[in-house]
PASE-711787 format. One line per field, with one value per residue (C-alpha): residue in three letters; x, y, z; chain. Coordinates in Angstrom, 1 decimal, always signed. Example, Ala and Ser with C-alpha at 12.3 -4.5 7.8 and 13.67 -1.06 7.14 Angstrom:
2
code c(ALA  SER);
X c(+12.3  +13.7);
Y c(-4.5  -1.1);
Z c(+7.8  +7.1);
unit c(A  A);
This chain:
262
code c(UNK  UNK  UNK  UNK  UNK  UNK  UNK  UNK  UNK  UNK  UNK  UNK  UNK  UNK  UNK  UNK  UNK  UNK  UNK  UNK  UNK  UNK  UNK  UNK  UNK  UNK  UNK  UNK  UNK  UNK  UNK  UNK  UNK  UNK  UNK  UNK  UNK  UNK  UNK  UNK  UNK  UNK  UNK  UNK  UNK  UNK  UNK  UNK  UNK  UNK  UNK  UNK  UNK  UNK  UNK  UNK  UNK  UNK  UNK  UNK  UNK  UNK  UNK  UNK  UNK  UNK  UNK  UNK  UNK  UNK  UNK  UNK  UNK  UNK  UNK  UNK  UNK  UNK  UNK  UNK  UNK  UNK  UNK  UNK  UNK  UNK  UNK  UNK  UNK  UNK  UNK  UNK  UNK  UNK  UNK  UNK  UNK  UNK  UNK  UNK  UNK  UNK  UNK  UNK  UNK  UNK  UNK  UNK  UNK  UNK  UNK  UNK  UNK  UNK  UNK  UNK  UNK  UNK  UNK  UNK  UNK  UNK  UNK  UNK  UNK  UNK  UNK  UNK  UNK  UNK  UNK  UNK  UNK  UNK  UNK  UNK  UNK  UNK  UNK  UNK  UNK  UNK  UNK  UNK  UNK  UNK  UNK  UNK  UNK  UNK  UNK  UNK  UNK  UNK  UNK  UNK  UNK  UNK  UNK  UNK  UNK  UNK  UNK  UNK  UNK  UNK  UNK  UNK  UNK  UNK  UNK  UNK  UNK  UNK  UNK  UNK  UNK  UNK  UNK  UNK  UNK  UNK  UNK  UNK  UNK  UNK  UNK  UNK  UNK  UNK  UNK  UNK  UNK  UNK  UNK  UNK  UNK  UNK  UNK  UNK  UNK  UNK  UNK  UNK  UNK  UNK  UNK  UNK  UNK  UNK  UNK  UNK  UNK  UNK  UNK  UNK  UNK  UNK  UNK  UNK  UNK  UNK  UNK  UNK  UNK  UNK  UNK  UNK  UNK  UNK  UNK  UNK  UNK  UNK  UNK  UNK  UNK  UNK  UNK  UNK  UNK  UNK  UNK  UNK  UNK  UNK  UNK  UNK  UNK  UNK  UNK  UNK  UNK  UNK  UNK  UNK  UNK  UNK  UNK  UNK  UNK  UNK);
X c(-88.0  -90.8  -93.6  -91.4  -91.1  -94.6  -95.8  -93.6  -95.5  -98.6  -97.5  -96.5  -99.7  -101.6  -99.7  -100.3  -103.7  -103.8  -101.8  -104.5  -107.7  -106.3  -105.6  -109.1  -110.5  -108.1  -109.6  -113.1  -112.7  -111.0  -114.0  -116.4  -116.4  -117.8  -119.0  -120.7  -123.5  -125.0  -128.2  -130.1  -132.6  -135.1  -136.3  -139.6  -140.1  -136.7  -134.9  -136.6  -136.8  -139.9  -141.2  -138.0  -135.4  -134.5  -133.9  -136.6  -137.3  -136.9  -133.3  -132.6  -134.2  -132.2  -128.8  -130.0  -130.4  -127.3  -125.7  -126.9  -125.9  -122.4  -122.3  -121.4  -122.2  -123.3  -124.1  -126.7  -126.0  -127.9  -126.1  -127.2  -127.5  -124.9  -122.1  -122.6  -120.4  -117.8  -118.3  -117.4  -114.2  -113.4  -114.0  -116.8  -118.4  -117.6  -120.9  -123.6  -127.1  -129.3  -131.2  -128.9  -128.6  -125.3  -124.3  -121.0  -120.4  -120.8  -118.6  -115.2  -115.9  -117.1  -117.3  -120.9  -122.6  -124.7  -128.2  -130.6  -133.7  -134.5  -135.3  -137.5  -138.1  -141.5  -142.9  -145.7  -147.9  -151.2  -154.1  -155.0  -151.5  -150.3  -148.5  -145.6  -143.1  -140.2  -137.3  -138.9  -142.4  -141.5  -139.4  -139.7  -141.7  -140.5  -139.5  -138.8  -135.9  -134.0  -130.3  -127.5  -129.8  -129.7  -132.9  -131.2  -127.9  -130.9  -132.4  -129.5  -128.3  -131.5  -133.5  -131.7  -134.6  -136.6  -136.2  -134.9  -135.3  -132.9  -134.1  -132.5  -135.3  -138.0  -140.4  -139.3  -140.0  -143.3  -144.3  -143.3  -145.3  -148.8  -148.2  -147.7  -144.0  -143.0  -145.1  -143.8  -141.2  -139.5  -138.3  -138.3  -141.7  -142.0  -141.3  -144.3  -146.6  -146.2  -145.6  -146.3  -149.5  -150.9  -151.5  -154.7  -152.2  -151.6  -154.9  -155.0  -151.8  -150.4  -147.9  -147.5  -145.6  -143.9  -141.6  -138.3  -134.8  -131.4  -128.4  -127.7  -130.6  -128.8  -128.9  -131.0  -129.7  -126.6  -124.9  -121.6  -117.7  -114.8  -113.3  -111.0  -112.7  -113.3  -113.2  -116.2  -118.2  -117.6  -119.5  -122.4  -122.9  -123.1  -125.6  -127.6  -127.9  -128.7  -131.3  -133.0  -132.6  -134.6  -137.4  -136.2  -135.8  -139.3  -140.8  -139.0  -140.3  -143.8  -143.3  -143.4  -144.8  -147.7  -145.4  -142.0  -138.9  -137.1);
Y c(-172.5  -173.4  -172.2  -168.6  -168.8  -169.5  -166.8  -164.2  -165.0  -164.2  -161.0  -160.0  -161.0  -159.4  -156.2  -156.1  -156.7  -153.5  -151.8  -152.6  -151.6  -148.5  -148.1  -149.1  -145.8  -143.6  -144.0  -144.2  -140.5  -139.5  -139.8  -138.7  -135.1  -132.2  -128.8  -125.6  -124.5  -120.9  -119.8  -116.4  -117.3  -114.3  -115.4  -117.7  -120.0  -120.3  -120.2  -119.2  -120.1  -121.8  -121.3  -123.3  -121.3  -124.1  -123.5  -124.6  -123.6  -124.7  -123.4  -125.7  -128.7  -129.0  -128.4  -131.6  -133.3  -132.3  -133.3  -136.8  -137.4  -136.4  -138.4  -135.5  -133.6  -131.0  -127.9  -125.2  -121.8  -118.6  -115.6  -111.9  -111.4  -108.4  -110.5  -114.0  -113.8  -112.2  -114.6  -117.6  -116.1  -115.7  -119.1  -119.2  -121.7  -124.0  -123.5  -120.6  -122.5  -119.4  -118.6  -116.5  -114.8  -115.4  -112.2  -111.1  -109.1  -111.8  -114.4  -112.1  -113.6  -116.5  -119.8  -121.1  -124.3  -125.2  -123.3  -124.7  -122.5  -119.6  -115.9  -113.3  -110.0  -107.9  -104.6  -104.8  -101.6  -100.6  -102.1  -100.3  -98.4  -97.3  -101.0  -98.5  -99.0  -97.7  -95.2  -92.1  -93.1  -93.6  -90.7  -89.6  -92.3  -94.0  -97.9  -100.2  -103.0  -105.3  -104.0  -106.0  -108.2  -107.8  -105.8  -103.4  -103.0  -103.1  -99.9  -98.1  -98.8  -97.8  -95.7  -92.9  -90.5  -92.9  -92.1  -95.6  -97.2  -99.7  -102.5  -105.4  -108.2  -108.4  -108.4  -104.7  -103.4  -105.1  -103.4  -100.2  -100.6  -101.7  -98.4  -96.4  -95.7  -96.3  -96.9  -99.7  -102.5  -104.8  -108.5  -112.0  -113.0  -116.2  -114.7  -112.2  -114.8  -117.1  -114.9  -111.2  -111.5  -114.2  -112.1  -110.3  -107.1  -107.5  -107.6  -104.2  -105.1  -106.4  -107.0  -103.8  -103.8  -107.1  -109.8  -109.0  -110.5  -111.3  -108.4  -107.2  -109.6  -112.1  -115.3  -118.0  -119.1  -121.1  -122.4  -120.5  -122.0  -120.3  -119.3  -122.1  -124.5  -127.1  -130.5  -129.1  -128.0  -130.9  -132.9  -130.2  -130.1  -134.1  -134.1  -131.6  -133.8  -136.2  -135.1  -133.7  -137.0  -139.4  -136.7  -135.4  -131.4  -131.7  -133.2  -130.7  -127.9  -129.2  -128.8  -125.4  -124.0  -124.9  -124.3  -125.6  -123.8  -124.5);
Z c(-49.5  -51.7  -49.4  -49.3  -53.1  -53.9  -51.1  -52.9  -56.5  -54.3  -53.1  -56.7  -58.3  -55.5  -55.8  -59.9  -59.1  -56.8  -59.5  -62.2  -59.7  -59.5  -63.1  -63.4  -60.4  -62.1  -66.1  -64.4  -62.7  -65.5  -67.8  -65.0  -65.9  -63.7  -65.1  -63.3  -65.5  -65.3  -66.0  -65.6  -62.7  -63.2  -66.8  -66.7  -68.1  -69.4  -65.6  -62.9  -58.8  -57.3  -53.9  -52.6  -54.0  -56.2  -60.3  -62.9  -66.4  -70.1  -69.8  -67.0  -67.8  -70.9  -68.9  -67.4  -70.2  -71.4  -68.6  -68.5  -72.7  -72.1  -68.0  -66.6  -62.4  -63.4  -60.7  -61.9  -60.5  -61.2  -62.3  -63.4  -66.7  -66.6  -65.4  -67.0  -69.5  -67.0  -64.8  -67.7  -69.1  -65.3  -65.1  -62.3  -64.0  -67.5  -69.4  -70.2  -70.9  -70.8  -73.7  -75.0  -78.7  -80.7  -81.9  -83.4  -80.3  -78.0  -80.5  -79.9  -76.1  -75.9  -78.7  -79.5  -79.7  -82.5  -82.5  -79.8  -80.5  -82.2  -80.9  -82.2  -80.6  -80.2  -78.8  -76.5  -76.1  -74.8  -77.2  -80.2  -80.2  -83.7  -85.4  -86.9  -84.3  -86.4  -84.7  -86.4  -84.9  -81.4  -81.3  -77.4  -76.4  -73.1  -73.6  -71.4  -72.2  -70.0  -69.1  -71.1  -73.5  -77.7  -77.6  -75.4  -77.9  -80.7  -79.0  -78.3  -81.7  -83.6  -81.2  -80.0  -79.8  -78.1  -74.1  -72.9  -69.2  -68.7  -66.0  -64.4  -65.1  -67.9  -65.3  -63.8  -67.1  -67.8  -64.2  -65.2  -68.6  -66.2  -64.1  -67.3  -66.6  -70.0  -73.1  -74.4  -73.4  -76.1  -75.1  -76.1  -78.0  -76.5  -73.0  -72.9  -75.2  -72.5  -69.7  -69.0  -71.3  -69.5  -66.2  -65.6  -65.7  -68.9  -70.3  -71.8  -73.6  -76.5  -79.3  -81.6  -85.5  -86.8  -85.4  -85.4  -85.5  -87.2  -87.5  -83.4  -82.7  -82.8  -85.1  -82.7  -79.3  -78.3  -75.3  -74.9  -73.6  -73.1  -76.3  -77.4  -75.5  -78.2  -76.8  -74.3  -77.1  -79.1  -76.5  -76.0  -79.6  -79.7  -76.6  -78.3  -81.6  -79.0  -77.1  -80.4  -82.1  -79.1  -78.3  -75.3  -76.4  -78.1  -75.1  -72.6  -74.8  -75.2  -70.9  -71.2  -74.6  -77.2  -80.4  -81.3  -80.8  -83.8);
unit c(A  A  A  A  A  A  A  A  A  A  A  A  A  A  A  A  A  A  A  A  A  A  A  A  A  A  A  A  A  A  A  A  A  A  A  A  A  A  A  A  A  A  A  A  A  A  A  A  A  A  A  A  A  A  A  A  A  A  A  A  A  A  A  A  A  A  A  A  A  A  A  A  A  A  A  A  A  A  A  A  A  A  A  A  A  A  A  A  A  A  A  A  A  A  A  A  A  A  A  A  A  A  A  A  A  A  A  A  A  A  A  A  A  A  A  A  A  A  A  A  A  A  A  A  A  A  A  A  A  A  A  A  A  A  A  A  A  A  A  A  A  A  A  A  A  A  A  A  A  A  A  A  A  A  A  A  A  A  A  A  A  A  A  A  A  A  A  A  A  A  A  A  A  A  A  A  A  A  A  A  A  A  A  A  A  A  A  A  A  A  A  A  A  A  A  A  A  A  A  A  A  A  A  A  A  A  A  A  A  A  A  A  A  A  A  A  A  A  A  A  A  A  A  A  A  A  A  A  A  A  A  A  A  A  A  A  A  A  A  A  A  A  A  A  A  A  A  A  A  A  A  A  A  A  A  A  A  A  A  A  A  A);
């Protein structure tokens, strides 16, 4: 009778034990989170594909650095820029890290994270074209502008005389601009500074009239959630103070560009 008592105890203090493991697996999982990420794919150096088809770029390298502040698997994903936002609210994927402006437009779909870099916008031209680059001076001039980004809503807001070519990749338009398709094409400054006029195509181009941005330009660059999503950008906002705070976004930028981003 004893041996059965004190074999019962056992049983019971194995099976608490069991309980408690599992207790233990279950919080563990719980606070191992798991987010899709989404980023453009066609946009170097921000996010682009090397020879192996596998996602680099400013853009992405930061996802990962995100990723590893808030201990979270993360999967990168490319997406066309027309349907990333689409693609978020029909939850595709949790997170939009792809340089994108915050607009007012943009905000009445998706929340935004804190400001991770800033954006300024530029005309590039043939050298030694005129630096007025107002609506009234390139009335019926052809220009070139990626389809679905804030310099395309800037356009079509501002330069209605203008003949505007629509294209689905920076770099469609900056071909069209070498082949004298369009006579001027208007982007991201950092993106053609560090990109298009680079190239030996590019060497009888350059930026024409002032830096622009704010107003449909958008006010810097955030990561974007699903509206109402706050717990999720409580922790992206945290990792980016993070990653700011140890060095890691200035030595990820210093990766890519010569200047700071912010």
């Amino acid at each position: 009778m004893a041996f059965a008592a004190t074999l019962a105890r056992m049983n019971r203090r194995f099976a608490c034990a069991l309980l408690l493991c599992a207790s233990c697996v279950g919080a563990s999982y719980a606070q191992s989170a798991s987010y899709r990420i989404a980023t453009e794919g066609t946009y170097p150096p921000w996010s682009f594909k090397d020879a192996q088809g596998n996602l680099q770029g400013w853009d992405v390298d930061i996802a990962n650095a995100l990723c590893e502040k808030m201990k979270a698997k993360c999967e990168i994903i490319s997406q066309d820029w027309d349907g990333i936002i689409p693609g978020l609210v029909a939850r595709k994927f949790d997170i939009i890290i792809a340089s994108m402006a915050i607009t007012d437009q943009r905000k009445q779909k998706v929340d935004f994270s804190d400001k991770y870099k800033d954006t300024i916008s530029r005309f590039v031209a043939k050298k030694g074209a005129p630096a007025d680059v107002s609506p009234t001076a390139l009335k019926g001039k052809t220009i070139g502008v990626q389809r679905g980004s804030i310099q395309a809503g800037f356009l079509s807001q501002n330069y209605k005389d203008s003949d505007l070519k629509f294209y689905d990749t920076p770099q469609a338009a900056e071909l069209d601009l070498v082949a004298g398709r369009v006579d001027y094409i208007f982007g991201n400054m950092v993106t053609y500074f560090v990109g298009f006029l680079k190239t030996p195509e590019a060497a009888s181009f350059a930026f024409v009239g002032p830096e622009m941005k704010g107003g449909l330009l958008g006010d810097g660059n955030g990561i974007a959630v699903r509206k109402g999503d706050t717990a999720l950008l409580e922790k992206i906002n945290a990792a980016l103070a993070a990653i700011r705070a140890d060095g890691t976004y200035d030595r990820i930028t210093a990766k890519y560009f010569p200047f700071k981003l912010m």
